[in-house]
Residue, then its C-alpha position, 0 to 999 in steps of 0.5 A: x573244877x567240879x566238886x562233890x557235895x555232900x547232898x542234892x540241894x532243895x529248891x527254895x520255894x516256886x518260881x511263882x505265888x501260886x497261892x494267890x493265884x489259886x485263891x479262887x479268884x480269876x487272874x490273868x497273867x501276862x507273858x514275860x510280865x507274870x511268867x516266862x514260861x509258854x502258856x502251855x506250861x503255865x497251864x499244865x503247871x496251874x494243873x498240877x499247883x491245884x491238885x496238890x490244893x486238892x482242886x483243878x485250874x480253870x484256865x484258857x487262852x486269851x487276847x485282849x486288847x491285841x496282847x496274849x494272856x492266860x486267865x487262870x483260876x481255882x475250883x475245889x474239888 
C-alpha cells in the first residue's frame, strides 16, 4: 500500500569514486566492471563531475586487446 512521507529522501552519495577518478590521472573504466551505464553516459556524466570540480573530462572510446573501454581524465580549468 502506498504511504506519505514526511519529506523527499536525499540520495546517499554517487554511484561512482568520481573523485579518484577525476584526480588528474588517465583511468580506463570497463563496462560492467567500473560502470554499468552506456559509455555515452559515463562520459556525459565525467562532464558534468568535472565541472562541479571546476575542470572538464577528457574522455574517448576506446578498445584494447578486443574489449570496450572508456579512459577518462581531469583537466583544471
Amino acid at each position: 500500500m502506498a504511504r506519505r512521507l514526511d519529506s523527499f529522501p536525499t540520495q546517499n552519495g554517487s554511484r561512482y569514486p568520481w573523485d579518484e577518478w577525476l584526480d588528474g590521472n588517465a583511468w580506463e573504466l570497463i563496462p560492467g566492471e567500473d560502470f554499468h551505464s552506456k559509455s555515452t553516459t559515463l562520459r556525459s556524466n565525467a562532464q558534468l563531475q568535472a565541472r562541479k570540480r571546476n575542470g572538464r573530462a577528457r574522455s574517448r572510446a576506446v578498445t584494447n586487446d578486443g574489449r570496450e573501454a572508456v579512459v577518462i581524465q581531469f583537466v583544471r580549468d
